[in-house]
C-alpha positions as a Markdown table, in Angstrom:
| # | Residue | x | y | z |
|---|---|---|---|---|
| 1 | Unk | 206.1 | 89.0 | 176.1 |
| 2 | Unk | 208.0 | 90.6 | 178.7 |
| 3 | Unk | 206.2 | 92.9 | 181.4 |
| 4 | Unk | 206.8 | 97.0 | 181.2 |
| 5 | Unk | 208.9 | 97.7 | 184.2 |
| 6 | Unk | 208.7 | 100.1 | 186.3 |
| 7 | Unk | 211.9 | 102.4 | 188.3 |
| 8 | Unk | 213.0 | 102.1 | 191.7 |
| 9 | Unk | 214.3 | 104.4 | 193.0 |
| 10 | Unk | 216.4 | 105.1 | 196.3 |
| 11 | Unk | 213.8 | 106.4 | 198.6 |
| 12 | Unk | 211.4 | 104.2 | 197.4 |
| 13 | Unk | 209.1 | 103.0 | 200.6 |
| 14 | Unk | 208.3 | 99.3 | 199.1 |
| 15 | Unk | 207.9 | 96.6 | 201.6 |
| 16 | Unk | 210.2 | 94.1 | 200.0 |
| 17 | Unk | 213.2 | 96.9 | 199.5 |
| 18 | Unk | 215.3 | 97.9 | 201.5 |
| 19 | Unk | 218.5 | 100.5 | 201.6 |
| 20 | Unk | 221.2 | 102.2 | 203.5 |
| 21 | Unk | 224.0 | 104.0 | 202.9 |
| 22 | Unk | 227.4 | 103.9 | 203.9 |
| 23 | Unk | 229.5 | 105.9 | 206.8 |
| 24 | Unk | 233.1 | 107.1 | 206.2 |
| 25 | Unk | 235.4 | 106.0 | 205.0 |
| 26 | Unk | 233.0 | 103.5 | 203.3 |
| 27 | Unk | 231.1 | 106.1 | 201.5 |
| 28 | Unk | 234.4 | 106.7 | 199.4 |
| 29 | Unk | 233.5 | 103.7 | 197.1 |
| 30 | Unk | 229.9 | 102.0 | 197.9 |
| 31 | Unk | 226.7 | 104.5 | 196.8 |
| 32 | Unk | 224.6 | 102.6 | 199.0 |
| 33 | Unk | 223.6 | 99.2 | 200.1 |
| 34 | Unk | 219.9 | 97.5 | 199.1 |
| 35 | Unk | 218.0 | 94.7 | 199.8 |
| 36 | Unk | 215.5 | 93.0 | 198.1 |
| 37 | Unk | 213.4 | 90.0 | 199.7 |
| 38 | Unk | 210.0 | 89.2 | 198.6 |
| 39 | Unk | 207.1 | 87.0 | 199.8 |
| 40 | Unk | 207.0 | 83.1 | 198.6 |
| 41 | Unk | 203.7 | 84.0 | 197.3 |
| 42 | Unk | 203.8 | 87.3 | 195.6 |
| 43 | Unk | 204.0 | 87.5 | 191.9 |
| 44 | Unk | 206.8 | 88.4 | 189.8 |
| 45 | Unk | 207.4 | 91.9 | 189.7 |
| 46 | Unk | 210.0 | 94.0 | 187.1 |
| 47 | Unk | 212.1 | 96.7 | 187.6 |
| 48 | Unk | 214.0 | 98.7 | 184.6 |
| 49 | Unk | 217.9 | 98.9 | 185.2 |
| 50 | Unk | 218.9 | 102.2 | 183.5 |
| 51 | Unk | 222.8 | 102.5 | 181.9 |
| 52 | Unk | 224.7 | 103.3 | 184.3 |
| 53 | Unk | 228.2 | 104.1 | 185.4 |
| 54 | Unk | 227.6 | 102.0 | 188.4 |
| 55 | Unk | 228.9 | 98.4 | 189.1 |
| 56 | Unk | 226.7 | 96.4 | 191.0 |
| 57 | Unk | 227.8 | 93.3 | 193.5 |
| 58 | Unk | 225.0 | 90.7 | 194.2 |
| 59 | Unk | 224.9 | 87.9 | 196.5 |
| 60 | Unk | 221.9 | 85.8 | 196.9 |
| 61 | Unk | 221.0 | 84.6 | 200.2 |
| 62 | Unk | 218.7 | 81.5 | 199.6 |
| 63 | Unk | 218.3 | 79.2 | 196.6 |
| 64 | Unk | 215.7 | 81.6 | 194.2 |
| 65 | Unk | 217.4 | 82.6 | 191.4 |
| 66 | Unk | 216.6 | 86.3 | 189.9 |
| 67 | Unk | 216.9 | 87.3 | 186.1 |
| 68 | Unk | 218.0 | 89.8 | 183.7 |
| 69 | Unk | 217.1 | 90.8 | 180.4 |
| 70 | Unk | 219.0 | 93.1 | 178.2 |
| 71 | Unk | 217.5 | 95.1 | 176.1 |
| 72 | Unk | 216.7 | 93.4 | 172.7 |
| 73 | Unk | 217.7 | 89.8 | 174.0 |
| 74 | Unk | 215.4 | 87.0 | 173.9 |
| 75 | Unk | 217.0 | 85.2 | 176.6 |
| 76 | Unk | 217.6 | 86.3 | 180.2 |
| 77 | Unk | 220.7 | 86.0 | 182.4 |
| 78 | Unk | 220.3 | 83.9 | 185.7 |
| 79 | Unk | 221.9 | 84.6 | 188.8 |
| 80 | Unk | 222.4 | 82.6 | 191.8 |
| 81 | Unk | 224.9 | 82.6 | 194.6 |
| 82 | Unk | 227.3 | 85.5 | 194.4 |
| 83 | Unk | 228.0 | 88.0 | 190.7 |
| 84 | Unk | 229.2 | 91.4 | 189.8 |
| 85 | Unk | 227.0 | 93.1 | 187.0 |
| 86 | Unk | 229.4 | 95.8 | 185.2 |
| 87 | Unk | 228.3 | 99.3 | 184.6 |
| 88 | Unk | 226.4 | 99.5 | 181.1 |
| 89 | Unk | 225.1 | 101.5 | 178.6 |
| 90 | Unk | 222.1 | 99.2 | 177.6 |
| 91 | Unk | 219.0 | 99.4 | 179.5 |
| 92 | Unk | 217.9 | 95.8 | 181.4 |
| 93 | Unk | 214.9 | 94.6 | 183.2 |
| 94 | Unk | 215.2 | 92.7 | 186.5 |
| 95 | Unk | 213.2 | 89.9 | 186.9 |
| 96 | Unk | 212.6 | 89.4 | 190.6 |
| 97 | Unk | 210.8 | 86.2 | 191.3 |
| 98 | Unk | 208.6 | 85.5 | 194.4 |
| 99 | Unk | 210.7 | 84.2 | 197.3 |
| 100 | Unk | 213.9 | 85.3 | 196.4 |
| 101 | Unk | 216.4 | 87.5 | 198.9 |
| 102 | Unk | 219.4 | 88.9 | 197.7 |
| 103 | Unk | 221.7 | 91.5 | 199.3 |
| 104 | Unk | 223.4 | 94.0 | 197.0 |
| 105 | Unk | 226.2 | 96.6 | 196.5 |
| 106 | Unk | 226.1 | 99.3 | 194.8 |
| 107 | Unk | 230.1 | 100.6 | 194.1 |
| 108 | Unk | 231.1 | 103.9 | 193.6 |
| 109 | Unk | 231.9 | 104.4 | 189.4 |
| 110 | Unk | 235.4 | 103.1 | 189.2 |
| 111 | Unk | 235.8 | 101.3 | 192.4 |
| 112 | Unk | 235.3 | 97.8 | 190.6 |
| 113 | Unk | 238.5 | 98.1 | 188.4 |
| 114 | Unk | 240.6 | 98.9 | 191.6 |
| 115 | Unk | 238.7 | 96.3 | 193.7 |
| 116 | Unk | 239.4 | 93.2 | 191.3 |
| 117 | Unk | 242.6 | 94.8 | 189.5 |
| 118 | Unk | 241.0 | 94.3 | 186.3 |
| 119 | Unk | 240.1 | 96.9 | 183.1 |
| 120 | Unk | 237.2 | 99.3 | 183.3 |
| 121 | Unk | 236.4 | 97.7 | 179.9 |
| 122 | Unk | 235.9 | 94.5 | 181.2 |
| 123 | Unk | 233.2 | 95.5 | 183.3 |
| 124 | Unk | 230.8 | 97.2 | 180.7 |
| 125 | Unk | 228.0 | 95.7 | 179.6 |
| 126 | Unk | 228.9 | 92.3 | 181.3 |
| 127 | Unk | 228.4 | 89.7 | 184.3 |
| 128 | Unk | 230.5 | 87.5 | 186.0 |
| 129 | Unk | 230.5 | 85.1 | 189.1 |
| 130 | Unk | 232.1 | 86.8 | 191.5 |
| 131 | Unk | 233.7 | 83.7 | 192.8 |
| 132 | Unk | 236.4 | 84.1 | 189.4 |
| 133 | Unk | 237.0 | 87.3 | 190.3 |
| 134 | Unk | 237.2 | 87.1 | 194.7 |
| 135 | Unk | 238.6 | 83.8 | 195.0 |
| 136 | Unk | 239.7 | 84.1 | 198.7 |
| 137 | Unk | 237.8 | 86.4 | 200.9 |
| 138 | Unk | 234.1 | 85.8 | 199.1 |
| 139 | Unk | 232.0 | 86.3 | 202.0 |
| 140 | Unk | 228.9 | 84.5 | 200.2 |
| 141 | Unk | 228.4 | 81.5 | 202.9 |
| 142 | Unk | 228.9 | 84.1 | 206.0 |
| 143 | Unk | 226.1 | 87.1 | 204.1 |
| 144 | Unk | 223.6 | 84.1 | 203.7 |
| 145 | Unk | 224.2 | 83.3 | 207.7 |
| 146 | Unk | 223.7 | 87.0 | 209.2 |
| 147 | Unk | 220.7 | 87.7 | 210.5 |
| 148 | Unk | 220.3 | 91.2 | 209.7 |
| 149 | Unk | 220.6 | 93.7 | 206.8 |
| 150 | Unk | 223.2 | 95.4 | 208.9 |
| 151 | Unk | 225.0 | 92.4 | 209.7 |
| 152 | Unk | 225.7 | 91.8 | 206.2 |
| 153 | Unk | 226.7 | 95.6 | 205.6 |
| 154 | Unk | 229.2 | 95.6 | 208.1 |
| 155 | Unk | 230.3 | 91.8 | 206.9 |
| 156 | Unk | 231.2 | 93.0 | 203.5 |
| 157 | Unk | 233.0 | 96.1 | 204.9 |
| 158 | Unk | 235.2 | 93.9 | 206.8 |
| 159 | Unk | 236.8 | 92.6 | 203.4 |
| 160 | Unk | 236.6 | 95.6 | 201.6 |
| 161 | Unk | 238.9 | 97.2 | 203.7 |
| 162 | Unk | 241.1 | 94.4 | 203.0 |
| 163 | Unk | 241.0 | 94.4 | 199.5 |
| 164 | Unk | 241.3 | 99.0 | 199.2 |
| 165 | Unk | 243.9 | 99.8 | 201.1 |
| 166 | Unk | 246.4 | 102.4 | 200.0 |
| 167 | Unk | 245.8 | 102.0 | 196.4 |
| 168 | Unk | 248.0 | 104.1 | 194.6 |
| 169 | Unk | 245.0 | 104.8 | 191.6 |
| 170 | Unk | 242.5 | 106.3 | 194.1 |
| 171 | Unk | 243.5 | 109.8 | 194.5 |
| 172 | Unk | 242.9 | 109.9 | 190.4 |
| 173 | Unk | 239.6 | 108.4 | 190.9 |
| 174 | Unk | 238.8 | 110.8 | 193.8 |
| 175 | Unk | 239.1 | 113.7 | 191.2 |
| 176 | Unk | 236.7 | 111.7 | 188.9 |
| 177 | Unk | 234.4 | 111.4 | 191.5 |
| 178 | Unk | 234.4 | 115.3 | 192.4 |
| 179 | Unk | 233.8 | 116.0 | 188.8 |
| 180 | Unk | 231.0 | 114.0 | 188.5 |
| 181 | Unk | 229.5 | 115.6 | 191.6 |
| 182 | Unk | 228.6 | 118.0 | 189.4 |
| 183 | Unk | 227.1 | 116.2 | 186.5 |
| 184 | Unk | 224.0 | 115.5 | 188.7 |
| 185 | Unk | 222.8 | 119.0 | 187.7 |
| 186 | Unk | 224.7 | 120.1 | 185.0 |
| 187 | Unk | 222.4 | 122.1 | 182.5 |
| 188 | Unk | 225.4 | 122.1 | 179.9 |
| 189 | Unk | 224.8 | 126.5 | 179.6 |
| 190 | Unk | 227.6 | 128.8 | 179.8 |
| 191 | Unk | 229.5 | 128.3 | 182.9 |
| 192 | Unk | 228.6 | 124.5 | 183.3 |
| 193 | Unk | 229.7 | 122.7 | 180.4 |
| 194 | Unk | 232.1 | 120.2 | 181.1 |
| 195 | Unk | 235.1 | 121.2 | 180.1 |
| 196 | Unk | 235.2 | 124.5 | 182.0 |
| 197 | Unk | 234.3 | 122.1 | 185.3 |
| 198 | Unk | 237.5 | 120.0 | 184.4 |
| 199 | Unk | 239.1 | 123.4 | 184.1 |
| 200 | Unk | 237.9 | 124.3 | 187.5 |
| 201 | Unk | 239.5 | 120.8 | 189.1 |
| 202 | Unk | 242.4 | 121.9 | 187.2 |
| 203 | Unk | 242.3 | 119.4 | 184.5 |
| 204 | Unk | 242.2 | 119.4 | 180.9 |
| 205 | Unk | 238.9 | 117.5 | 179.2 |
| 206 | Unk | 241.6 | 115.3 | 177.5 |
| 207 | Unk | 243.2 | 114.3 | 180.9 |
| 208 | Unk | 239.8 | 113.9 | 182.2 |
| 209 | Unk | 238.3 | 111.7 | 179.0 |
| 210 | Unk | 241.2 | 109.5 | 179.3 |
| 211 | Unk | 240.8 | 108.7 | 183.0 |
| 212 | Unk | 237.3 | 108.2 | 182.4 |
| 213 | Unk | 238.1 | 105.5 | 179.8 |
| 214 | Unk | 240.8 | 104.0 | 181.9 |
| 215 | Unk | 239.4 | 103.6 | 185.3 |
| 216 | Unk | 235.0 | 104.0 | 184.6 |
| 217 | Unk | 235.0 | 102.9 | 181.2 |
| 218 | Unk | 232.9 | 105.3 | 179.6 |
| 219 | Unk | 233.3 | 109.0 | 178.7 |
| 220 | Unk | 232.4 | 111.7 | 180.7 |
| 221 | Unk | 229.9 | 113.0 | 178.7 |
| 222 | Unk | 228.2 | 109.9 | 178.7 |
| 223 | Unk | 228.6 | 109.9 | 182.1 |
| 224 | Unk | 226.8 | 113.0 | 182.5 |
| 225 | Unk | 224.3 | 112.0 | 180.0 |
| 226 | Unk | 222.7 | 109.0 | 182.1 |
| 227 | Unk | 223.2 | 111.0 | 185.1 |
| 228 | Unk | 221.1 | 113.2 | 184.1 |
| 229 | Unk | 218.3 | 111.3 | 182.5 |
| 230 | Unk | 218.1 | 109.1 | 186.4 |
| 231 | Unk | 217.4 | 112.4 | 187.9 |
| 232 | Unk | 215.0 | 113.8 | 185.1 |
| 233 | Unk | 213.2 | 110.3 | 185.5 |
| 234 | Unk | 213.1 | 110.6 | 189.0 |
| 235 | Unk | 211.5 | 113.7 | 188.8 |
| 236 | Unk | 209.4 | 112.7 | 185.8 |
| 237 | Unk | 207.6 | 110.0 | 188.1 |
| 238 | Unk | 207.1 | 112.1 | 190.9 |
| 239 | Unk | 205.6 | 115.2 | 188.8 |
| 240 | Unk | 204.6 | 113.9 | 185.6 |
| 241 | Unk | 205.0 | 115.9 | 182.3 |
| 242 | Unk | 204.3 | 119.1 | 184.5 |
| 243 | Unk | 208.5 | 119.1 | 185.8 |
| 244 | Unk | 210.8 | 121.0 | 185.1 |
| 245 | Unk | 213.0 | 120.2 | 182.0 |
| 246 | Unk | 215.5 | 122.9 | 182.2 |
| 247 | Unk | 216.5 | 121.8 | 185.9 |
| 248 | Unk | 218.2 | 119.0 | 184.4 |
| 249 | Unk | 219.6 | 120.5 | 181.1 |
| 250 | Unk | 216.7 | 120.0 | 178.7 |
| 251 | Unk | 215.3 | 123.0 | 176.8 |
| 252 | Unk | 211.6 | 120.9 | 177.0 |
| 253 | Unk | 209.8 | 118.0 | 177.4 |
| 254 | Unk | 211.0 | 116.7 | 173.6 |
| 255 | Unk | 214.2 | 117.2 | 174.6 |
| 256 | Unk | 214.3 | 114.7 | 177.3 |
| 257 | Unk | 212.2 | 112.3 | 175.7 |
| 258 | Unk | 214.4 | 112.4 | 172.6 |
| 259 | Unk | 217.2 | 112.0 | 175.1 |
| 260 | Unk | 215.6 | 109.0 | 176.6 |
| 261 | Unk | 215.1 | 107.1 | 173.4 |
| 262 | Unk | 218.1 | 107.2 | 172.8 |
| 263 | Unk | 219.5 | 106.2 | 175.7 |
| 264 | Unk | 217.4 | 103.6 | 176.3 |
| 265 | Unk | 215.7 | 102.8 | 173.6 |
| 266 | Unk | 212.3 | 104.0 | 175.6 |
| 267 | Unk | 210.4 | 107.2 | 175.5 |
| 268 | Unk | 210.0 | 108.0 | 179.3 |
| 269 | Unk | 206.6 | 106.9 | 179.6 |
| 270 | Unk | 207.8 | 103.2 | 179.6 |
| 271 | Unk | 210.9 | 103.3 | 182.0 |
| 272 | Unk | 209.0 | 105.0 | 185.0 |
């Protein structure tokens, strides 16, 4: 039987985690970077992977594999050396063994399908070895050789900037991006619902939906959705039952946890 997992979030303090996050123009499409090392002797621990709108780029920088397990499956996906983990609407459970160091990316919602020319559909709910997708500049042997957690940062920059520049798709993605700015604390009352934001970036919801679909993959009310349960959880492990639901656009505590059921599958209580 699996172990519950717990969330990790950004600013947690962890001894085996650590995170930074990324200087113009960089912060245009990578959220932040993380790292996750741990001892040869600790035991196994298990983090929850919420959906997410997110696509994640790992590269493993010694020979311990690390594992995920989706939701309902019996049987966990390996990863070793270098794979992309598309943004997905099922909740998974990483499965970090003792010993094992990998450096990760976190890209900005969208970024993926411009960085590896390939449908935002392709991406959700899926993994791949990134070695089928970056065939030339996969900077796997050179991460595993850097002797620092900035080294490697300013490693993958290097051919990021390589692979970004000029594309004629990111000024649509750029206005994706400002809209879901504000999803992060959208209450979905009166002046906040959606569709009068897209009115206020002068789009149409239609416009917006679409764009959503073509370039993030999912809509952008589910966008908003997941947004907002990360930063209810967030505050849900900090505060307990005691926050405050209607920060995040829940009329009470059922209300979220309803939310986060379906969701995840999970009443809060099991995901933090």
């Amino acid at each position: 039987m699996l172990k519950r997992g717990q969330l990790l979030t950004e600013d947690a303090k962890d001894h085996f985690f650590k995170i930074a996050y990324p200087a113009a123009p960089f912060e245009e499409y990578v959220d932040y970077y993380f790292e996750i090392s741990t001892h040869p002797h600790a035991a196994d621990f298990y983090i929850n992977g919420l959906p997410s709108s997110n696509t994640l780029i790992a590269f493993n920088l010694n020979e311990q594999s690390w594992y995920s397990l989706k939701d309902g499956s019996e049987t966990p996906a390996v990863f070793s050396h270098a794979h992309l983990l598309g943004h997905t609407s099922v909740l998974h459970t990483g499965i970090y063994t003792r010993g094992m160091h990998t450096f990760f990316v976190k890209l900005r919602p969208g970024i993926a399908t411009l960085l590896f020319r390939e449908e935002a559909t392709s991406f959700v709910n899926t993994h791949a070895d990134l070695s089928c997708l970056w065939k030339k500049e996969l900077p796997l042997e050179q991460l595993m050789e850097a002797g620092s957690f900035r080294e490697r940062i300013l490693l993958f920059q290097q051919v990021l900037l390589k692979r970004l520049v000029n594309d004629r798709h990111y000024l649509k993605l750029q206005r994706l991006h400002q809209l879901m700015k504000s999803f992060h604390f959208l209450q979905l009352k009166g002046e906040k619902e959606i569709e009068k934001i897209c009115q206020a970036n002068w789009i149409s919801y239609a416009s917006a939906r679409r764009d959503f679909l073509r370039y993030i993959g999912f809509t952008p009310k589910y966008c908003q959705r997941i947004s907002r349960l990360k930063q209810a959880l967030i505050a849900y492990k900090k505060h307990g039952y005691h926050f405050y639901c209607e920060d995040f656009g829940y009329t009470d505590f059922s209300h979220f946890a309803k939310d986060s059921r379906q969701i995840t599958g999970r009443p809060p209580s099991l995901l933090v």
